[in-house]
N, C-alpha and C positions, 0 to 999 in steps of 0.2 A: 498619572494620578489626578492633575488636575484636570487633566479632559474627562473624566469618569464621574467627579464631582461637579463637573460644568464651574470651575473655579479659577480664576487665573494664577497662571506660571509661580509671579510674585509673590503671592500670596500664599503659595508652597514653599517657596524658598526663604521666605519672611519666617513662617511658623517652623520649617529646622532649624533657621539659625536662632531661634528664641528658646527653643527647648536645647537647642546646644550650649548657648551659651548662659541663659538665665536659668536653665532647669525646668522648666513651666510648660505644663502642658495646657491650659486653659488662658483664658483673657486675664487681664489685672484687672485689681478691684477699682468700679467707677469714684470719680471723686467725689460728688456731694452738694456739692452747691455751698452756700454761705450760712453759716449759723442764723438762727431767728435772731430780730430785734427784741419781739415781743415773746419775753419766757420766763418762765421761775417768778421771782418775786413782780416783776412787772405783769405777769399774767393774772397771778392773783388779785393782785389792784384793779386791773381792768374788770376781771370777776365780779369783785367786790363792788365797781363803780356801777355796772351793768344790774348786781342785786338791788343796789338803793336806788335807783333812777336809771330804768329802763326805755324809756322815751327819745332818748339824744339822738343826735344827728353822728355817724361820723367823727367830722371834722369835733365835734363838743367832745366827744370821747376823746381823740387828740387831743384836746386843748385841758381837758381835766389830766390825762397821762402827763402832760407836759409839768401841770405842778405836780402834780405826787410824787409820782416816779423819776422825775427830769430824764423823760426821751421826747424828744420830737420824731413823728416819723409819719408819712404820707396817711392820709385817714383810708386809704386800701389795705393797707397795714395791719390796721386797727380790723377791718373790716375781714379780713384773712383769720385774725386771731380769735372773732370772733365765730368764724363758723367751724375753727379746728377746735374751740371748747364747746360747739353745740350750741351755744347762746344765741338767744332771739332778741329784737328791739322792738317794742310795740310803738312804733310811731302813731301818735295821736292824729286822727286827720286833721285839718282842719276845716274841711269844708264838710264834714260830720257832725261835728261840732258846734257848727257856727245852722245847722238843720235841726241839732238835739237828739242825732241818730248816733248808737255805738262808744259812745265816750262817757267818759264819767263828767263831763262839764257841762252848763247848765243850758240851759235850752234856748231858742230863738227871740224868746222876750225876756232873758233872764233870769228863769223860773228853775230851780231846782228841779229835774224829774224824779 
């Protein structure tokens, strides 16, 4: 049988003795990995941080999480949770900005556009 399936020996004798003795004819279920840091009431803060002021950095979104919520957690973190809720960060440039091109701030002399 196992030369038929091009499979080794063992691994014949491994899958009888598991349906003999556990019943199971298929694999067990995989484990999972580690629960999220960032979920439920802490995701919604960050939500909520990202609607009022969408500009941060990162690392600022950690350091706002850190007071609301009190988690500290790597700003890749923050960065993961933000593309598993679809959320964008409109970083301001600044060298856009500082030309009067693309930003809402004010132009190269100072000048409102």
């Amino acid at each position: 049988m196992a030369k038929r399936f091009r499979i080794g020996r063992a691994s014949v004798y491994l899958w009888l003795k598991q349906r003999r003795e556990e019943g199971r004819d298929g694999p067990k279920k995989m484990g999972g990995g580690p629960q999220r840091v960032i979920r439920d009431a802490v995701e919604a803060a960050l939500q909520r941080l990202v609607e009022s002021d969408n500009h941060l950095t990162l690392a600022q979104y950690r350091d706002q999480l850190a007071e609301t919520a009190g988690i500290f957690v790597h700003p890749w973190t923050v960065g993961r949770a933000l593309r598993r809720l679809r959320l964008t960060r409109k970083k301001e440039d600044a060298a856009r900005c500082r030309t009067g091109r693309g930003c809402a701030c004010p132009g190269p002399a100072g000048l409102a556009r």
